[in-house]
C-alpha positions in Angstrom: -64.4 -49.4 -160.8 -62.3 -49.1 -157.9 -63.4 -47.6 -154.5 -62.7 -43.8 -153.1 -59.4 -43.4 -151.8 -60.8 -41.8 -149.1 -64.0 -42.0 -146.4 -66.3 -39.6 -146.5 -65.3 -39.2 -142.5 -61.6 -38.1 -143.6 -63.4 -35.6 -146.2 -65.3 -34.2 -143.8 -62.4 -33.6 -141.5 -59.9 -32.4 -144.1 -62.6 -29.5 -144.7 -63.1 -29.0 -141.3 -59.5 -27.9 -140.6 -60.3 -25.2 -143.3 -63.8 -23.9 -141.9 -63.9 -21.1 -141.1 -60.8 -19.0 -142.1 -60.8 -15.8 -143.3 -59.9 -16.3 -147.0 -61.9 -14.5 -150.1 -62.6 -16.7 -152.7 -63.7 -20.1 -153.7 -62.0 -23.4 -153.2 -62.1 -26.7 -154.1 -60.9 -30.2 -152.4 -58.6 -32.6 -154.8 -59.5 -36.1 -154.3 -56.8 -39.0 -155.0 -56.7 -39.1 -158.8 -56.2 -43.0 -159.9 -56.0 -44.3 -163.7 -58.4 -46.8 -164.1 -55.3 -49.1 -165.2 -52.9 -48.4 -162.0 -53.9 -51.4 -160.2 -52.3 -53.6 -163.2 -48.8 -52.5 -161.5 -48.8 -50.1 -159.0 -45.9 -48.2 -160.9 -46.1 -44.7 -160.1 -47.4 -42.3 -158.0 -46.9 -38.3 -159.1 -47.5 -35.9 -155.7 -47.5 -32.0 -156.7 -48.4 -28.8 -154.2 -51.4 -28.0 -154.6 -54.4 -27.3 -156.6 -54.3 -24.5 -159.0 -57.4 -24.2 -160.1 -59.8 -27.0 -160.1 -62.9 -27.2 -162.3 -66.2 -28.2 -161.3 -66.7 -31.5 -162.9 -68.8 -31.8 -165.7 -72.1 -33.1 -164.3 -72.4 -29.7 -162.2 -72.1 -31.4 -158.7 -70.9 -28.1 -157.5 -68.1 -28.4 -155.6 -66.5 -25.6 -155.0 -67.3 -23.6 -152.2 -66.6 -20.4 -149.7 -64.8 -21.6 -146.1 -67.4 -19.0 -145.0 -70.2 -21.7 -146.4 -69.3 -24.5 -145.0 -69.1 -23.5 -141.2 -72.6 -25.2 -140.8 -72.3 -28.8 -140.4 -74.8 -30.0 -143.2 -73.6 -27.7 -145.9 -70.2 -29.1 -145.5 -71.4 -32.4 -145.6 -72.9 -32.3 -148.5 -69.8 -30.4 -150.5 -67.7 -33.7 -148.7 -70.2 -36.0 -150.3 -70.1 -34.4 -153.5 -66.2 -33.9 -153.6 -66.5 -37.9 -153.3 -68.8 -38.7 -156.6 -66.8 -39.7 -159.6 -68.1 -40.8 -162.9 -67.7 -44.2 -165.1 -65.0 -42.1 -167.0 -60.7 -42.4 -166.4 -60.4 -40.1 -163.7 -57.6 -39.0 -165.3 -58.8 -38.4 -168.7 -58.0 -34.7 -168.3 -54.5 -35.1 -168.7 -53.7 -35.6 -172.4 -55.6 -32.0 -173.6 -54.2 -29.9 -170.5 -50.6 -32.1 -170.0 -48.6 -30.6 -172.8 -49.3 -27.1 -172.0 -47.4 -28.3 -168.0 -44.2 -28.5 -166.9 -45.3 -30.7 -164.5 -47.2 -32.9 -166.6 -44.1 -33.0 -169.5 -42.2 -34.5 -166.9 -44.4 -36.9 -165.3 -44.9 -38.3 -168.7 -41.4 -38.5 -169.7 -40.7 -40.2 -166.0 -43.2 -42.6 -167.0 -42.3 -43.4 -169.9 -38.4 -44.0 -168.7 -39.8 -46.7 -166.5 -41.5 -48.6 -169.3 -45.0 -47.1 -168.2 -45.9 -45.3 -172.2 -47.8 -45.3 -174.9 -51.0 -42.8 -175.5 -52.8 -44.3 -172.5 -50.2 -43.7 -170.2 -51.9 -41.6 -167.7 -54.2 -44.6 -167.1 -51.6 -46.5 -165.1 -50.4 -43.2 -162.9 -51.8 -41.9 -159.6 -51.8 -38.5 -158.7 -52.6 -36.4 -155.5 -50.9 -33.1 -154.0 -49.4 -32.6 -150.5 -52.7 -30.1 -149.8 -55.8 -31.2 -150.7 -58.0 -28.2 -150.3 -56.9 -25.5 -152.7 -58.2 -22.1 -154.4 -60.8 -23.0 -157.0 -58.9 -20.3 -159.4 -55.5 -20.0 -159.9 -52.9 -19.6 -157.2 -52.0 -21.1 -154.2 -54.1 -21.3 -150.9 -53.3 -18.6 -148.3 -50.5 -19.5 -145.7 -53.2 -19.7 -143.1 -55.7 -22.3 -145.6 -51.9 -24.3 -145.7 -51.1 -24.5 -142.1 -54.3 -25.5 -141.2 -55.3 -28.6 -143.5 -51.3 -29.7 -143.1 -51.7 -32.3 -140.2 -55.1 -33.7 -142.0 -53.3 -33.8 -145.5 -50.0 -35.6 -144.0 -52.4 -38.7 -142.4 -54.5 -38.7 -146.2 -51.1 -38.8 -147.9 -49.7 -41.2 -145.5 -53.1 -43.1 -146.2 -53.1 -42.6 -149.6 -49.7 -44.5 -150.1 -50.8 -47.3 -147.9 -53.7 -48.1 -149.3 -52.7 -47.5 -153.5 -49.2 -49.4 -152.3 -47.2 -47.6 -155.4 -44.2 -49.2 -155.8 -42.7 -45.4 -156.7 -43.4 -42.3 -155.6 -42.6 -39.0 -157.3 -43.1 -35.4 -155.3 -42.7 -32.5 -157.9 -43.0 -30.4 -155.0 -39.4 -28.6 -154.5 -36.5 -29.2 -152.6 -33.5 -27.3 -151.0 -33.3 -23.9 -149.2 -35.5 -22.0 -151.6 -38.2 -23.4 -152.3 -38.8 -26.9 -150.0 -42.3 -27.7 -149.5 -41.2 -31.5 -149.1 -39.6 -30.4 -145.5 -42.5 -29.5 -143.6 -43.9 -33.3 -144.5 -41.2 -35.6 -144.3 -41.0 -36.3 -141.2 -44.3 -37.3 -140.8 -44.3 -39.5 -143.8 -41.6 -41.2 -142.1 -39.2 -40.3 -145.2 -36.0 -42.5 -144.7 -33.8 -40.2 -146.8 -30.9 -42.5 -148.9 -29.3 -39.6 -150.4 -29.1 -36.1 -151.7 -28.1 -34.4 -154.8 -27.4 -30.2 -155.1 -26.3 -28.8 -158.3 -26.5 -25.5 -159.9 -30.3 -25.9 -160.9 -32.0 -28.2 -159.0 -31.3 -30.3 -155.6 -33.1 -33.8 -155.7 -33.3 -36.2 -152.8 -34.1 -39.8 -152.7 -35.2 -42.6 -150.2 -38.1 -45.1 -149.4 -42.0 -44.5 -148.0 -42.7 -47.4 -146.4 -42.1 -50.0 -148.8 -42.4 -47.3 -151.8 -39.2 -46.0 -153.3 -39.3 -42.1 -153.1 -37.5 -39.2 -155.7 -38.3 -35.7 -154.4 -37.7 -32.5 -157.4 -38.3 -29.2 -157.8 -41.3 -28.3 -159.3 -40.6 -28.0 -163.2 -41.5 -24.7 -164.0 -38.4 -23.0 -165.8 -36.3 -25.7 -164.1 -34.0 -28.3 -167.1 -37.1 -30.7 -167.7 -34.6 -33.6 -169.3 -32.8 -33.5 -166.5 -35.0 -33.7 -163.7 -36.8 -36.9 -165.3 -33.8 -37.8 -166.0 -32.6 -38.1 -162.8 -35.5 -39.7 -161.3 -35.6 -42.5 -163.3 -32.0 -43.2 -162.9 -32.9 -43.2 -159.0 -35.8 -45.1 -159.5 -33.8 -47.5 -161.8 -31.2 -48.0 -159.1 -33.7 -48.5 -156.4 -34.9 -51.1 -158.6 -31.6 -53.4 -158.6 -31.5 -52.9 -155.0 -29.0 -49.9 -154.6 -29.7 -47.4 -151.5 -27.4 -44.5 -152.7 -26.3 -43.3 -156.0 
């Protein structure tokens, strides 16, 4: 069993940024999601937005909580310490029964399996996180104001998260170009060394390295040309792989 991505110090700050705010509902912090079988390869990495919706896990460690809640130091402890806990089980075992009915998911899957990484266990060699962390408990994305204040905290995790998981690919479903970019307002911290850029009438893709992790950025798939947009990231990936910079 491999180690928490994270400390629970950087837990503890990431909810922090968040205490506080004047948001109704519940929410819920995403921890690093890592296939018990990623480590064979370090393939892929898939980075979405954000949570939407995020169940309490099945031992009822109760996780989910109010930012009003955890504006007392040892309540929000103990939600860090419980967003931390993790069971014997694939943490991403979830994906098979809810992947199909995604977007998202369809394409992460056929990605992977363009890069050689299928079969019915292929979720066990993936790693998945989001660009925010903390995120509404129910569906729908946090409030500008829960976004703007976790983004400095969830740029150092994600900038920590690729460090330490060392993927040798990196994939952000996350949207890019004028509409809809989420990517922007993180790049430059990731210290994303853009290698080229691709707009066409339904999607705009861009493409460079992390570090020492080759990067493909898409739109989100929702009602976007699924075949394409894996399609076009495993070309990328592909030419990364023989040591081309540019397509």
């Amino acid at each position: 069993m491999r180690a928490p991505v994270y400390s629970l110090d950087q837990v503890e700050e990431l909810l922090t940024s968040v205490t506080g705010l004047e948001a109704i509902g519940s929410f819920s912090a995403m921890m690093p999601q890592v296939g018990l079988d990623f480590d064979k390869g370090r393939e892929l990495m898939i980075v979405g937005r954000t949570t939407n919706g995020w169940g309490e896990p099945a031992d009822g460690a109760n996780t989910q909580f109010t930012l009003a809640e955890i504006l007392e130091p040892s309540v929000r402890r103990g939600f860090s310490e419980r967003s931390l806990r993790f069971s014997d089980e694939d943490p991403m075992h979830w994906v098979p029964g809810y992947g199909p009915r995604s977007a998202f998911w369809r394409v992460a899957k056929a990605v992977a399996g363009g890069l050689g990484i299928g079969g019915a266990d292929w979720y066990r060699r993936i790693a998945y996180t989001n660009l925010y962390k903390v995120g509404r408990a129910d569906e729908g994305n946090p409030p500008d104001s829960v976004a703007n204040a976790q983004m400095s905290v969830c740029t150092r995790l994600l900038r920590h998260e690729i460090t330490v998981l060392s993927p040798r690919r990196v994939l952000f479903l996350v949207g890019c170009g004028p509409d809809c970019d989420w990517f922007q307002w993180f790049q430059e911290a990731l210290s994303f060394d853009k290698a080229g850029e691709e707009s066409g009438a339904t999607y705009t893709a861009k493409w460079g390295s992390i570090g020492q992790s080759s990067v493909v950025v898409l739109p989100h798939p929702q009602g976007k040309p699924e075949s394409l947009l894996a399609g076009k990231a495993v070309d990328v990936f592909r030419a990364f792989g023989a040591g081309a910079t540019a397509l």
